[in-house]
N, C-alpha and C positions, 0 to 999 in steps of 0.2 A: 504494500500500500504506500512504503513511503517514495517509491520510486516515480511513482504517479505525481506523486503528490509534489515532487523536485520538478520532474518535467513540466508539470502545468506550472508552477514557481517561476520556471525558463522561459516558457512559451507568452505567458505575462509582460516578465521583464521585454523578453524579444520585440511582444506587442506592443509596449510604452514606448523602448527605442524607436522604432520603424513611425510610432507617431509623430515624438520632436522630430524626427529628421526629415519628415513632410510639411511639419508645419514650420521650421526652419529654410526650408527652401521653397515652402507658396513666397514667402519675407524676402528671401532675396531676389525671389522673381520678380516679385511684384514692385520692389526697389529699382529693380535693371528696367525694369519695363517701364517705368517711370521717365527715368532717368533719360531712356531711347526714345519716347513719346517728347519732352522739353528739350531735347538736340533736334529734333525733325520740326518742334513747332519753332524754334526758336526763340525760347521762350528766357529771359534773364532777370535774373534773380540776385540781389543783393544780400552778402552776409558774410559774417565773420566768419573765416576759417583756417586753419594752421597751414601753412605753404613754406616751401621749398625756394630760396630765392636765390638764384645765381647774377653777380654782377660781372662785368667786365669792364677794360678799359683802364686808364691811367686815372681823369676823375670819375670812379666807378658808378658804372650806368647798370640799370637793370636790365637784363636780357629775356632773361627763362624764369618762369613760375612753376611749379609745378604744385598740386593741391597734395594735401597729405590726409592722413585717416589723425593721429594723433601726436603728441610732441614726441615719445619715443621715436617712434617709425621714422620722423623726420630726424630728429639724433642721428640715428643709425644710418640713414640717408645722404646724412653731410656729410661724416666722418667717410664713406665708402668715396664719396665725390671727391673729397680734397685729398683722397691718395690717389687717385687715377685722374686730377684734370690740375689747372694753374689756375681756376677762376677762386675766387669771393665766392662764398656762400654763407647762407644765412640761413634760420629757423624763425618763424616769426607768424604770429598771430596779425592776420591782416583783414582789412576791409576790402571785400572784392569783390567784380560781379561775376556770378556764375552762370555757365549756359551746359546744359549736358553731365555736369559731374567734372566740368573743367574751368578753371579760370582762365578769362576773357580779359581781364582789364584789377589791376591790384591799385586801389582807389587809396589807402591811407597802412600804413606799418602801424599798428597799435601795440604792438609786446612780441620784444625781440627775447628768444630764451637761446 
């Protein structure tokens, strides 16, 4: 009996897994599908968010932005850039407009970390 009783124990567990991992990825579809619906309308959005900023130049100009998830990931981001390039880079909480999940245009530096 108790062998039943472990398997349906497993079959349970199995059954909870299989649910977050559906309803974890309806969440990211439905984010990407978002995201590909406001790049096709062209749709721009203002807001603060952590980016990646590379300058260049002798009085350093900004060149490349790149959006980041959070301050870690952009850490780890810079430090990989400035072994492999010669530019300025920076971490920095900025005011920007967005279109697609991408910055368009980096309107104001509010917190450089």
């Amino acid at each position: 009996m108790s062998k039943i009783k472990i398997v349906l124990v497993l079959l349970l567990c199995f059954g909870l897994y299989k649910g977050y991992v559906a309803f974890t990825n309806f969440e990211i579809g439905v984010s990407n599908k978002v995201a590909e619906l406001e790049e096709i309308a062209e749709i721009e959005k203002q807001e603060e968010v952590v980016a990646l900023l590379m300058y260049l130049g002798d009085p350093l100009k900004l060149t490349e932005h790149l959006l980041v998830k959070n301050e870690e990931k952009c850490s780890g981001m810079k430090k990989i850039a400035e072994e492999t390039s010669y530019a300025f880079y920076q971490c920095a909480v900025v005011d920007a407009v967005l279109t697609g999940g991408k910055i368009i245009k980096v309107n104001k530096k509010l917190k450089v970390f």
